[in-house]
C-alpha positions in Angstrom: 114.5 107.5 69.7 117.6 106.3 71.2 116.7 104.0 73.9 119.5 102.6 76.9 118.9 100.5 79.5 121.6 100.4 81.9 122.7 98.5 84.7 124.9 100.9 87.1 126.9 100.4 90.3 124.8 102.9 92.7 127.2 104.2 95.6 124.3 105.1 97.3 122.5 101.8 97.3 125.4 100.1 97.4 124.5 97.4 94.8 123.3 98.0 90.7 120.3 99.5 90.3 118.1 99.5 86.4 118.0 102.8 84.7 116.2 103.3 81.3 116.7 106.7 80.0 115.3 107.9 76.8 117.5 110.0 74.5 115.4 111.8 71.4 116.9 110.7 68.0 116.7 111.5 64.5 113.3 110.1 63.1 112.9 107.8 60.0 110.7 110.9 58.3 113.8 113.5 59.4 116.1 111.3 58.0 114.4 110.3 54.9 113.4 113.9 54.0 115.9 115.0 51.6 115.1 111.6 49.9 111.8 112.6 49.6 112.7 115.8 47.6 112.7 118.3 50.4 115.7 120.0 49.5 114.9 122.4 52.5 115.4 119.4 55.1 118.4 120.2 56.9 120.9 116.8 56.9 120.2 113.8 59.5 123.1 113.9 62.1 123.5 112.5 65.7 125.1 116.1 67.0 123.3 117.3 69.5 122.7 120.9 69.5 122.2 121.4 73.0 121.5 119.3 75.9 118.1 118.0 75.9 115.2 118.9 78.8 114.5 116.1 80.9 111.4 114.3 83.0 112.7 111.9 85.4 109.1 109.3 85.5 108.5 107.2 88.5 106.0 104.3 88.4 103.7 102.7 90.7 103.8 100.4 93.4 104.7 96.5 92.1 106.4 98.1 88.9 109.8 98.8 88.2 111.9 100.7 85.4 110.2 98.5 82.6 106.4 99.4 82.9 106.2 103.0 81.4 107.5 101.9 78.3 105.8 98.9 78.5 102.3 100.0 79.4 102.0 103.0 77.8 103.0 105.4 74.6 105.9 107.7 76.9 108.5 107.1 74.3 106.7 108.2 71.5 105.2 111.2 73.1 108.7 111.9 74.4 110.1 111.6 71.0 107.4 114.0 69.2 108.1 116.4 72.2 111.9 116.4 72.0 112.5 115.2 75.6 114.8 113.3 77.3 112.8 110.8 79.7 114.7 108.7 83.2 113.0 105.8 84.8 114.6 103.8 87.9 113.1 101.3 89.5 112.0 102.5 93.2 111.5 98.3 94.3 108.1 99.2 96.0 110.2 102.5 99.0 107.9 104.9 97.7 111.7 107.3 96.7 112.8 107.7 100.1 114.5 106.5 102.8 113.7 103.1 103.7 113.9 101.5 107.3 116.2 99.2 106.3 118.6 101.6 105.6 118.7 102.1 102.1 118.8 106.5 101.2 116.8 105.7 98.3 116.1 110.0 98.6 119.3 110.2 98.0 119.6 108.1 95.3 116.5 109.6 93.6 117.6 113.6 94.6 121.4 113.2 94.1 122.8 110.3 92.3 120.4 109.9 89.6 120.7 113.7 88.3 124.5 113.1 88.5 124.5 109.8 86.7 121.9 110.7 83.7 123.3 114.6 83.3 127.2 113.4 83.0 126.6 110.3 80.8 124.2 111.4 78.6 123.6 114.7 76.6 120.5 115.8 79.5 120.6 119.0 81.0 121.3 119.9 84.7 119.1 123.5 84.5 116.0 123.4 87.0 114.1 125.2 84.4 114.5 122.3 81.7 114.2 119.5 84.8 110.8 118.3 85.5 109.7 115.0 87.7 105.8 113.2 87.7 105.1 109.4 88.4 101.8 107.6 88.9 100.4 106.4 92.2 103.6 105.4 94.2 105.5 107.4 91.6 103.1 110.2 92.8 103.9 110.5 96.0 107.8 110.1 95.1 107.5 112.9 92.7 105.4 115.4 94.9 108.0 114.1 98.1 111.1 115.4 96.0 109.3 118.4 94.4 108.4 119.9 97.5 111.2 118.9 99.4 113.6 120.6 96.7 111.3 122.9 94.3 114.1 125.0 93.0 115.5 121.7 91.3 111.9 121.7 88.7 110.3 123.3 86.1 106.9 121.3 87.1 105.6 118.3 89.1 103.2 115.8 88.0 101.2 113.0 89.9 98.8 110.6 88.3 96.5 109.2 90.9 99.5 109.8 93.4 99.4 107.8 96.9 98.9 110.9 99.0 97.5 109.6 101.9 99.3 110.3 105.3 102.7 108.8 105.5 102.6 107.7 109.2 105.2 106.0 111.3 104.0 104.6 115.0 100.5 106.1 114.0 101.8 109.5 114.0 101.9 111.3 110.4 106.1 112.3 109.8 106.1 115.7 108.1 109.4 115.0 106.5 107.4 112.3 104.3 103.8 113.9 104.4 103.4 115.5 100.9 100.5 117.5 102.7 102.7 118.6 105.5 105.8 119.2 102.6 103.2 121.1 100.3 102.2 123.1 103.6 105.9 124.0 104.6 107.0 124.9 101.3 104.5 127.1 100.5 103.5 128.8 103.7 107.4 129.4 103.8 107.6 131.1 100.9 109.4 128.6 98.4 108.9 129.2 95.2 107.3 126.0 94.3 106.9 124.9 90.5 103.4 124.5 89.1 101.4 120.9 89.6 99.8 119.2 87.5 97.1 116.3 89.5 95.0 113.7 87.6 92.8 111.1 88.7 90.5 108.9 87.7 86.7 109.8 88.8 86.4 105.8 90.0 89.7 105.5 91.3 89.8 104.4 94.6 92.4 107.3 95.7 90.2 109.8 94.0 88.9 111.6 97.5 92.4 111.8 99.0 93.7 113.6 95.9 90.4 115.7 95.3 91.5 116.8 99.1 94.9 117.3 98.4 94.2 119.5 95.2 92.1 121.8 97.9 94.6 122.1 100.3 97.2 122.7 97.6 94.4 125.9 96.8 93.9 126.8 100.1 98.0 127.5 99.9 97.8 129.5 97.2 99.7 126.7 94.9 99.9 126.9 91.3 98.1 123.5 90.4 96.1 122.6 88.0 93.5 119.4 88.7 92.5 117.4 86.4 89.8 114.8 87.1 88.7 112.4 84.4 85.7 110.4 84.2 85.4 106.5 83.4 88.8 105.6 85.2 89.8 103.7 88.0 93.6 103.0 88.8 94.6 101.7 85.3 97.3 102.0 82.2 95.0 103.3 79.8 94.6 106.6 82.1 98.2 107.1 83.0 99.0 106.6 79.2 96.6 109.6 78.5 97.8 112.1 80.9 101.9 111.3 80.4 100.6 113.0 76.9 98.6 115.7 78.5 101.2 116.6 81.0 104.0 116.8 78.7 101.9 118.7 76.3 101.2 121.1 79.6 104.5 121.4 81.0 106.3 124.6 80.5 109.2 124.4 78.3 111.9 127.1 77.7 114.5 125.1 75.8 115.5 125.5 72.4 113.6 122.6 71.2 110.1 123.7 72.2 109.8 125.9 69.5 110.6 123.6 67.3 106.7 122.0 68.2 105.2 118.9 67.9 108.1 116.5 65.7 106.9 113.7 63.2 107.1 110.5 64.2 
């Protein structure tokens, strides 16, 4: 696994933002196989066939680009899987606009894409583009797959904040992943399928258990996954980033390649 953290001028933003993006790599056993005696073993090289599928990962509120790899097993299961993975850091804006005037949607929806697919071998095609988070990351990954479904393969959100986004009191429907999820689908959007986890003890359980039913009551293609014995916690979101890329539905040339040796 080819790791880079990068420190990049955002002309959104207006300032330098962190961005960690994961690049799959040839493996110690790939490399050593011919070593081994496997005369089959095709030779190690760093030319990439084909531009790799990719899962831009948000994380929670308090976090910032760091914590995924940090907290939990991403890069290895994004290794095994053969794909590519983009973390930012949101700095606690929940991946849209901010009253102070920073168009982090902007950043998250346009400049992001841009920066990751030109600089590094990541593929641009909706159907080999996927987005998920966890809690805050939730929210921002349901707010940008509903507000631009044709840009994703899938959604994800791990005990995603989707409580009412209210300004004044009064819920916004341009920030209401409820009201999004409504509009897109009533309208007739073809919206990706969802993938929704949460813990049994977490304290946004009920919220997402609601949100899950509404998403039915739409006719959305979700699938809910609720897991006993968590609350809000690592060693949950560390499980499902390997169930949902395990579930996510994968077209590229490297999915039938399977499950790689790490």
């Amino acid at each position: 696994m080819a790791v880079f953290q990068c420190n990049v001028i955002s002309y959104v933003l207006t300032r330098t933002v962190d961005i960690t993006v994961i690049i799959p790599s040839t493996t110690i056993p790939e490399s050593m196989a011919t070593m081994m005696g496997n005369t089959d073993a095709p030779a190690p090289s760093h030319v990439v066939k084909e531009k790799y599928p990719v899962l831009y990962l948000m994380h929670g509120m308090g976090n910032n680009h760091a914590q995924w790899r940090g907290y939990t097993n991403a890069e290895l299961f994004a290794e095994e899987r053969n794909i590519a993975v983009v973390m930012i850091s949101g700095e606690n804006k929940f991946y849209r606009d901010a009253p102070d005037g920073d168009k982090f949607f902007d950043f998250v929806s346009k400049e992001v894409p841009e920066f990751v697919t030109n600089y590094f071998p990541i593929s641009d095609a909706p159907e080999h583009s996927y987005i998920a988070g966890l809690s805050m990351g939730g929210y921002g990954a349901l707010l940008h797959g509903f507000t631009h479904p044709e840009r994703f393969a899938a959604i994800g959100s791990f005990s995603g904040a989707v409580m009412p986004a209210e300004v004044n009191g009064t819920v916004n429907p341009d920030i209401d992943v409820t009201c999004l999820a409504k509009a897109a689908l009533d309208g007739g959007k073809k919206v990706p399928p969802l993938y929704i986890a949460c813990g049994e003890d977490d304290f946004l359980f009920q919220l997402n258990t609601e949100f899950v039913n509404t998403l039915k009551e739409h006719h959305a293609d979700v699938t809910w996954v609720p897991v006993p014995g968590f609350t809000h916690e690592w060693r949950f979101w560390n499980q499902q980033i390997e169930e949902f890329l395990k579930w996510i539905p994968r077209t590229d040339g490297y999915a039938a390649q399977g499950k790689r040796q790490i």
